[in-house]
N, C-alpha and C positions, 0 to 999 in steps of 0.2 A: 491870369489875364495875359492874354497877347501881349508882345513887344511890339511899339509902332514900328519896327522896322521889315515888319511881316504884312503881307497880302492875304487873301485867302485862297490865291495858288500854291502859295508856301505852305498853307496849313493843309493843304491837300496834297502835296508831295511830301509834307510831312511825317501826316496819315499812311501815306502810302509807303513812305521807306521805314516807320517806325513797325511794320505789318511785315515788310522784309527780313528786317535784324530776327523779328519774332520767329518767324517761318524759317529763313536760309540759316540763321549765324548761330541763335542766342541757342538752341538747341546741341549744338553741333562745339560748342566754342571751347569746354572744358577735354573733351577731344584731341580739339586742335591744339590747346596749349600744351599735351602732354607728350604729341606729334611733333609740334615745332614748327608747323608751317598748314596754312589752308590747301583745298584742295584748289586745283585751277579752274573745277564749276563752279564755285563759287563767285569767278570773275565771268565767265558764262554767263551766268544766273545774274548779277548784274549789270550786267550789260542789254540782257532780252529784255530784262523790267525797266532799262531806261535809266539807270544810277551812274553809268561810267562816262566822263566827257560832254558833260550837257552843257559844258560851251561851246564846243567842237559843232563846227559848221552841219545844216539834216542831211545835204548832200554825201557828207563820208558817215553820216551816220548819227550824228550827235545830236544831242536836242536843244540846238540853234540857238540858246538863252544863255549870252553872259554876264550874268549873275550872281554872285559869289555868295546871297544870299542862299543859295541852293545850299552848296558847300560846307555853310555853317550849319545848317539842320542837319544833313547828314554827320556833322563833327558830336552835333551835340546828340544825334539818336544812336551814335556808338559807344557815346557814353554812359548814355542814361538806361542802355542794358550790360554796364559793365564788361563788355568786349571789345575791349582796345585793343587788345593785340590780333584779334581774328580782323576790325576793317580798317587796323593801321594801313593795308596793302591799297585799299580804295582809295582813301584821303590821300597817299602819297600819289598816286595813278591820276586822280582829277587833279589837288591842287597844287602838287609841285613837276608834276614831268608833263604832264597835258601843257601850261602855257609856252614850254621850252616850242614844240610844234607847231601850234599855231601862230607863235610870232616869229620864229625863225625859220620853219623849214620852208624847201621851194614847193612851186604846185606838186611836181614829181615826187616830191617826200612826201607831201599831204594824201597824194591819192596812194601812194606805196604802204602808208603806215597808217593813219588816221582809223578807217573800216574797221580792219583789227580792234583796234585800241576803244575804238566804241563796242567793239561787242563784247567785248574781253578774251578774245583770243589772241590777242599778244598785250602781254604783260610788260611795264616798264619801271625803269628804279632809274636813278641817276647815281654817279661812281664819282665822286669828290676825294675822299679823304684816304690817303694812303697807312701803310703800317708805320710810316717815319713821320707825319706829317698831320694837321688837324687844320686847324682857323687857319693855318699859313700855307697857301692855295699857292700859293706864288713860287712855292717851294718843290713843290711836286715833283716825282720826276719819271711818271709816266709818261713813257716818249712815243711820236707818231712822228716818223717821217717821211716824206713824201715819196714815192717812186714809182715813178711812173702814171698811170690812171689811179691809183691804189697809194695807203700808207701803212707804214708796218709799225706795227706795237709792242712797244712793250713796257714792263711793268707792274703795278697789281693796286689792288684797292681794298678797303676793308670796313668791317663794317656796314656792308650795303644791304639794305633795307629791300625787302624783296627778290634779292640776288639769286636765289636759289629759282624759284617760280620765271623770272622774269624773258623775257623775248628782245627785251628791246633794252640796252644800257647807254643813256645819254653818260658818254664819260670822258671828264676833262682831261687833256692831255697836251704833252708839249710838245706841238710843232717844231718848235724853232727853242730847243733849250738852254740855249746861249741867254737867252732873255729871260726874265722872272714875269712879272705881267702880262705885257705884248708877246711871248711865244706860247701863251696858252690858247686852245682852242676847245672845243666840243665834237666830239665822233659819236656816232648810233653802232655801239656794237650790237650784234645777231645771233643768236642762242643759235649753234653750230657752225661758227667760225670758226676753222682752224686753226688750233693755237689758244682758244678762247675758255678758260678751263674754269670750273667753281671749286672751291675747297668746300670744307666741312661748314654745316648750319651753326653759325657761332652759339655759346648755353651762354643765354643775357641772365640778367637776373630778374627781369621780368619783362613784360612784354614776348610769352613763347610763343602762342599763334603765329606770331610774325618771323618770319623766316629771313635771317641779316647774314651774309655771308663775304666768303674772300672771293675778290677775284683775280685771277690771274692770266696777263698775255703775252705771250711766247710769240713772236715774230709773225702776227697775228695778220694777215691783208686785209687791210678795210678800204673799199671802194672807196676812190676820191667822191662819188656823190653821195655820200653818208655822213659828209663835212654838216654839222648842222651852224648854221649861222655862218660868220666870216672868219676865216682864217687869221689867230692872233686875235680875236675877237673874246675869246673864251670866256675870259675874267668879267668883261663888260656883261657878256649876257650874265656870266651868274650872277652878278651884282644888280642886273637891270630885273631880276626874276628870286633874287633871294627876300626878298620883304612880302611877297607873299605868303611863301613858304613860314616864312617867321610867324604873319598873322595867323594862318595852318592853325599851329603848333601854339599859340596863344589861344584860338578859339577852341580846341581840344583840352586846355588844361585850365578853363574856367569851365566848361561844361563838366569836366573830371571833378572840378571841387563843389561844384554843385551837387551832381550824383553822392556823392563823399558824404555833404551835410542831410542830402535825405536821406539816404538809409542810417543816417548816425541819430538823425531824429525820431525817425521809427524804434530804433533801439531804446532811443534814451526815453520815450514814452512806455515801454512796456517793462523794460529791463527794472528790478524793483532793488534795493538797498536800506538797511535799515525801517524798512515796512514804506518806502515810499517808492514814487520812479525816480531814475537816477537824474534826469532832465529836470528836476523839480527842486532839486540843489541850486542853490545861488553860483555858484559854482561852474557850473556845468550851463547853465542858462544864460550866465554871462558870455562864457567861453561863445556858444553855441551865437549867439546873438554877435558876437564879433565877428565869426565867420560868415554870418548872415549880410553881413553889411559890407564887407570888402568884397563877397562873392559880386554883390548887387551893383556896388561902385565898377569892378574888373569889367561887368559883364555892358555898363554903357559904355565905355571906353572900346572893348572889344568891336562892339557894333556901332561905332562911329568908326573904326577903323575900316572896317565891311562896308557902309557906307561911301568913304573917302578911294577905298582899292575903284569902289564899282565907278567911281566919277573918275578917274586917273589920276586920284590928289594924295593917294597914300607916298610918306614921306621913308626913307628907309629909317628916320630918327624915333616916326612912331611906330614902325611894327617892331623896331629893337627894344621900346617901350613896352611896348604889351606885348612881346616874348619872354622878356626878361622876369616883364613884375608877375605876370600871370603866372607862369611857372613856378617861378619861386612862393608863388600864394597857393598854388595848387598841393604845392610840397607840405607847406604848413598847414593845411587844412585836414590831408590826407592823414599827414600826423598826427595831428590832435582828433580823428574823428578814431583813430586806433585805441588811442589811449582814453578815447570814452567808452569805446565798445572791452576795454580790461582783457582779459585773457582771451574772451572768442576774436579781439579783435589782431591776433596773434597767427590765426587758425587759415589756412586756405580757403577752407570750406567758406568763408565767410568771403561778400565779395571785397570788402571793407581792408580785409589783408590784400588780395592781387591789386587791388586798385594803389595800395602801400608800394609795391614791387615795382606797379608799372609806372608811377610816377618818377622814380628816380631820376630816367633818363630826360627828361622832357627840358631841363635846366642846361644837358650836355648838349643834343644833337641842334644840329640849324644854326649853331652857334651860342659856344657859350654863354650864361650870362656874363662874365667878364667881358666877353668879348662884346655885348650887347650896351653894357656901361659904357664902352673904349668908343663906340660906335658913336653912342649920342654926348659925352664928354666932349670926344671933337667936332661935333657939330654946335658948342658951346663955346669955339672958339680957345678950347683949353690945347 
């Protein structure tokens, strides 16, 4: 049964990227995880079919709809062929470094970068978290400063999600690092800066498709028009842009535990025990029926939140809600759909283990769940 939160243009873009994954990814994906990163036609190839930036103004190329309904079908048809780590690169490209450009950058940045980023010939990640440094942004101590028409860089980042592949690095830095908050800002580094170096494709413990790497800048010149947003602004934008990100990463890890309970239900129908199916235990029906319900419950909350981003009402207290709880539901789910599938569910081969692997991180990146409690705790006044 449809969600009322769908049209039947949504089930026709849905159709149609669920036809994608089949055709570009799902083929292609156990490859990729053993490579460590997609190929960059991949971001070609969605971008000519119309999947990359389809908030992004039809002018630079986008398809004009801001709609985050989109967003979420593509989260959840990446799941539901168990290739997260192969269009982890996409979801991060639409819904966390696409809004940084379209609400920050100038006209000159829009038409400079925008075209690319729709077709998928430049690639982008954003550079947050250092090797000293995590949730505590304020601490950083990648420096930019000014000189001249230009600022020089330096510093490193780690952990970046796409880094390897990527053309374009929104990355926080400190202007003025005498200050903690107000001397932070955002720069557009450029895959062939000089000075602009990648280290090795970090070995995650899952999530391989996705290629996350170091970066490092060595007295790097980055044009003063490469400033995206306002100088000393930094902190504000990520702040004013991380609660989508969060919802992201909540709509991924309820679609995850979904995928998670159907193939464990498929299993537990056929899979036999003592001459019966294993799903046909009190046991395992209970289990299975719990996870059935908080998926159900996660998933109206989720898209009330999709809802609330599309009207401008999303609060940063709810997407820290449904990053947090999601996640952490996603994690339980995953787990216990292991230990119904018993020793295959052990096995790679099975998607029911990578889906094990890849969940891990989903609780860490975008922020903590600690951090996700501390978030909405003080907004309780505690």
């Amino acid at each position: 049964m449809r969600r009322a939160l769908f049209t039947d243009e949504h089930d026709l873009f849905r159709r149609s990227f669920r036809s994608f994954v089949e055709k570009e990814i799902a083929p292609h994906h156990l490859t990729w995880e053993q490579e460590g990163i997609v190929p960059r036609e991949l971001f070609l190839a969605a971008g000519e079919a119309g999947f990359l930036c389809m908030a992004a103004p039809e002018e630079y190329g986008g398809g004009g709809v801001d709609d985050f309904r989109y967003n979420l079908i593509i989260a959840e048809e990446i799941q539901r062929a168990g290739v997260a780590g192969s269009g982890l690169g996409i979801t991060l490209h639409n819904d966390i470094c696409l809004p940084y450009f379209l609400s920050l950058a100038t006209a000159e940045q829009k038409a400079r970068w925008l075209p690319g980023m729709c077709s998928g010939a430049l690639i982008t990640a954003i550079a947050m978290t250092e090797p000293t440094i995590g949730s505590d942004l304020a601490s950083m101590r990648t420096s930019a400063i000014r000189d001249g028409d230009h600022y020089v860089v330096n510093g490193s980042k780690t952990f970046i999600t796409n880094g390897i592949n990527a053309d374009l690095v929104i990355t926080a830095v400190k202007t003025d690092p005498s200050q903690r908050h107000k001397g932070m800002s955002l720069l557009v580094i450029e895959r062939g800066m000089t000075g602009f170096e990648r280290g090795r494709n970090l070995d995650k413990v899952g999530l391989h498709a996705q290629d996350t790497a170091e970066l490092f800048f060595t007295d790097v010149e980055v044009p003063a028009s490469n400033l995206l947003g306002q100088e000393g602004a930094g902190f504000l934008h990520l702040v004013d842009n991380l609660p989508q990100e969060r919802l992201s990463i909540a709509m991924s890890a309820v679609a995850a535990a979904a995928q998670a309970l159907a193939w464990t239900l498929d299993y537990a129908r056929e899979r036999e025990a003592f001459g019966q199916p294993i799903g046909s235990f009190q046991n395992s029906r209970f289990r299975l029926a719990e996870m059935k319900t908080e998926i159900d419950i996660a998933q109206v909350f989720v898209d009330r939140c999709v809802e609330a981003l599309d009207a401008g009402e999303l609060t940063a207290e709810e997407a820290a809600e449904a990053k947090w709880w999601c996640t952490e539901l996603q994690k339980r789910v995953v787990d216990a759909c292991v230990q119904l599938h018993g020793g295959y569910g052990y096995m790679l081969e099975y998607p029911i283990a990578r889906a094990y692997v890849d969940a891990r991180i989903q609780t860490i990146y975008g922020g903590t769940t600690e951090i996700m409690k501390e978030i909405i705790g003080r907004s309780l006044g505690l």
